[in-house]
C-alpha positions as CSV (number, residue, x, y, z in Angstrom):
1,X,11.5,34.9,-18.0
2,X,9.4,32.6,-20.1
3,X,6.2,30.7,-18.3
4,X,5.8,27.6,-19.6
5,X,1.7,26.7,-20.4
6,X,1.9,24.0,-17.6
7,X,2.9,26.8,-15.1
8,X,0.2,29.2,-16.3
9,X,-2.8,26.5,-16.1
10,X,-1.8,26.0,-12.6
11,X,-1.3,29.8,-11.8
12,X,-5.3,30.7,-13.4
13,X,-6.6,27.9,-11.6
14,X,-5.1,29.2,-8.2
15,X,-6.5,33.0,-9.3
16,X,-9.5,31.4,-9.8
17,X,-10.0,29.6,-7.4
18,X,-8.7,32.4,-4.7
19,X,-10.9,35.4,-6.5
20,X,-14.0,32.8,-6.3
21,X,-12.9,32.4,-2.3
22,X,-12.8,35.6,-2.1
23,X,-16.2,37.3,-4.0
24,X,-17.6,34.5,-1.6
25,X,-16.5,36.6,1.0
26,X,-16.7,40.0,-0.1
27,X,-19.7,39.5,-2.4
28,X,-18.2,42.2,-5.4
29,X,-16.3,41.5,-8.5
30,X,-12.3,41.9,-8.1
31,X,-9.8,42.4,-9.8
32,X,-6.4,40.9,-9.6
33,X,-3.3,43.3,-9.5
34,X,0.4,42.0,-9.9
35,X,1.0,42.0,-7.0
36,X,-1.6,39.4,-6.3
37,X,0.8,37.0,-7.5
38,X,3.7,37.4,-6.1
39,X,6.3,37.4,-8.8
40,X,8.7,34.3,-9.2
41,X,8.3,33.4,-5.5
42,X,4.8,33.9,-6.0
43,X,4.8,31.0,-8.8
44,X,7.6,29.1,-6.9
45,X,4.7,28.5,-3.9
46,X,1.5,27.9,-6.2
47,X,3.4,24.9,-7.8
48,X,4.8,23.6,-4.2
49,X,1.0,23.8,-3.2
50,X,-0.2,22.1,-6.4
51,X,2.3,19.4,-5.4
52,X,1.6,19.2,-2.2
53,X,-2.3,19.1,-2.9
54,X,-2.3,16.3,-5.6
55,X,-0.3,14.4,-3.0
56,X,-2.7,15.0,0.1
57,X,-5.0,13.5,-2.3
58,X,-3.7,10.0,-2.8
59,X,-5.7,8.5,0.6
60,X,-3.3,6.7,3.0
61,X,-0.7,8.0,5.2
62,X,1.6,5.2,4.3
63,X,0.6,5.7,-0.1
64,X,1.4,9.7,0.3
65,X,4.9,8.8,2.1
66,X,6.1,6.3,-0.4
67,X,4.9,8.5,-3.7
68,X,6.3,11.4,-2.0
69,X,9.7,9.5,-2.1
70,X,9.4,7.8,-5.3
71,X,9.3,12.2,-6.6
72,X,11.7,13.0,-4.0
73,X,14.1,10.1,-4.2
74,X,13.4,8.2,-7.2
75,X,12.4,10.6,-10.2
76,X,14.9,13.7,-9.2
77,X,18.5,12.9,-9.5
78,X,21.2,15.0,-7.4
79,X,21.5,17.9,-9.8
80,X,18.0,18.5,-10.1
81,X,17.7,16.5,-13.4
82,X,14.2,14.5,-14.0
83,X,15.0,10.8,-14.5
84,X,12.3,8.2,-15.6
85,X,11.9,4.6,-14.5
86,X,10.2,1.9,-15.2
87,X,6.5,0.6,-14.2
88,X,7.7,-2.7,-12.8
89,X,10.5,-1.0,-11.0
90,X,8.7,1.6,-9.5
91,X,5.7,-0.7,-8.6
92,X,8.4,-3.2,-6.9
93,X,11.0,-0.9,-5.0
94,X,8.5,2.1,-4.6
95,X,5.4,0.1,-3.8
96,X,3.5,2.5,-5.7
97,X,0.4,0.8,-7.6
98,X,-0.4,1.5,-11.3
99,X,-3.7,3.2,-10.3
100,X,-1.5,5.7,-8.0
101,X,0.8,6.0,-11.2
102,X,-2.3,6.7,-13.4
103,X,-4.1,9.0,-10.8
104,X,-0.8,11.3,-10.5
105,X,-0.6,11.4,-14.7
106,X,-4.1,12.6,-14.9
107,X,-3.1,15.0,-12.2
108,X,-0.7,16.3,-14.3
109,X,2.5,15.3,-11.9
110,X,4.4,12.9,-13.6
111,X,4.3,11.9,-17.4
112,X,4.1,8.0,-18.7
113,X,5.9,7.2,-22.0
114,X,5.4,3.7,-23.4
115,X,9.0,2.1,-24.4
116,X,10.6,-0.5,-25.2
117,X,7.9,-2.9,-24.2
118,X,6.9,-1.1,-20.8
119,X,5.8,2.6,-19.5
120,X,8.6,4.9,-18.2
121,X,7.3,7.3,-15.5
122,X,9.3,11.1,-15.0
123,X,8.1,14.0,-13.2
124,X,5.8,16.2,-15.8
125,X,7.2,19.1,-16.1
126,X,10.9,20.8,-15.2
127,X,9.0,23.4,-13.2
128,X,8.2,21.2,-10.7
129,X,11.4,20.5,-9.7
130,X,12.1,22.9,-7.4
131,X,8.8,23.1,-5.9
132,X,8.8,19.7,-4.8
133,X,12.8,20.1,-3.6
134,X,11.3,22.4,-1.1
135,X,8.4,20.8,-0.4
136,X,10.7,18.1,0.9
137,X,13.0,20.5,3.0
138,X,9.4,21.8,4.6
139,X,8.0,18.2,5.2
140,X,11.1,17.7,6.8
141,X,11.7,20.2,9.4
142,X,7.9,19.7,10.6
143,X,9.3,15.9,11.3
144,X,12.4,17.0,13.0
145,X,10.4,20.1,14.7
146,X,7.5,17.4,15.9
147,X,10.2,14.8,16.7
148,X,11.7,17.0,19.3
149,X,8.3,18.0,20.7
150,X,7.5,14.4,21.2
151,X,11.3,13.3,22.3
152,X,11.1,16.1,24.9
153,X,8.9,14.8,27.0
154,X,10.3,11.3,26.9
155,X,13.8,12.8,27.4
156,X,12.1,14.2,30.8
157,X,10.6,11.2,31.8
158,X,13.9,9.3,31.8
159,X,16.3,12.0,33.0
160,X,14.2,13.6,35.8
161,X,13.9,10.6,37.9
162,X,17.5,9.3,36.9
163,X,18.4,12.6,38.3
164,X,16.2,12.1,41.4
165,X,17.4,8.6,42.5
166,X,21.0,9.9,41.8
167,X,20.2,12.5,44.1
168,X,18.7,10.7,46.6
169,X,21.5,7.7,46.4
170,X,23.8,10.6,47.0
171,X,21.8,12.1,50.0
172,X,21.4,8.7,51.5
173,X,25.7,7.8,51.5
174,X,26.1,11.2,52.9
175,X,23.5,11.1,55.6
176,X,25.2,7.3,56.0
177,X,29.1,8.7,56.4
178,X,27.8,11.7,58.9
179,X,26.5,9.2,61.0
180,X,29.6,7.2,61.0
181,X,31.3,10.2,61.7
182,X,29.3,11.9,64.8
């Protein structure tokens, strides 16, 4: 398999940056094996944490949701194909700013070509694809995991004492129909 030079910048820069973490720690020069990196996999989660990093990046909760969707949403189609749009349109339906759009090209994550009059906006790179696919399906299943946790609890607050004034009700008619009874 061929790595393409985007995919090799970002692999040194994590090597360098995790042999520099680690000479911190150990105080010695290293070397890095092979098996350091983890083969295709290996690659597969350096680019899902470059993602993920230039993303945590952008400031506000609320910006890092709706660029996150503009990549997810807007700038992958179904079958994994990069598709461009246009400055105005992304600006107006994604509600992502020109300086967000600018930031996220000198961060290397998407690519602006001037046409036709205006700036068409795609992801940078085909290798990215994937990465940012599963970032998604991760970000995701945290939301659905920490929905539950916080659903739970409100679950139990409603059914619990539903359950107990049932109970009770229930208790009360038959302590009511035995004393008819006797």
């Amino acid at each position: 398999d061929e790595v393409e030079p985007f995919q090799l910048q970002v692999l040194c820069q994590h090597i360098e940056s995790a042999v520099l973490g680690k000479q911190k720690v150990e105080g010695a020069d290293l070397r890095v094996e092979k098996s350091d990196l983890g083969g295709e996999e290996g690659m597969q989660r350096v680019l899902k944490d470059f993602y993920n990093n230039q993303i945590n990046q952008l400031g506000s909760f609320w910006v890092k949701t709706r660029v996150r969707r503009l990549f997810e949403d807007g700038l992958i189609s179904d079958t994994n194909r990069r598709l461009s749009l246009e400055e105005e349109q992304i600006e107006r339906k994604a509600k992502v700013p020109k300086r967000i759009l600018s930031k996220l090209v000198d961060n290397r994550l998407l690519r602006a070509e001037p046409r036709v009059g205006s700036v068409y906006y795609e992801v940078s790179h085909d290798a990215l694809i994937e990465p940012i696919r599963k970032a998604h399906r991760e970000l995701k299943r945290k939301q659905y995991i920490i929905g539950g946790l916080i659903l739970l609890p409100l679950l139990l607050l409603v059914v619990v004492p539903y359950v107990a004034i049932t109970q009770y009700t229930a208790y009360q008619e038959a302590s009511e129909i035995r004393a008819r009874i006797n």
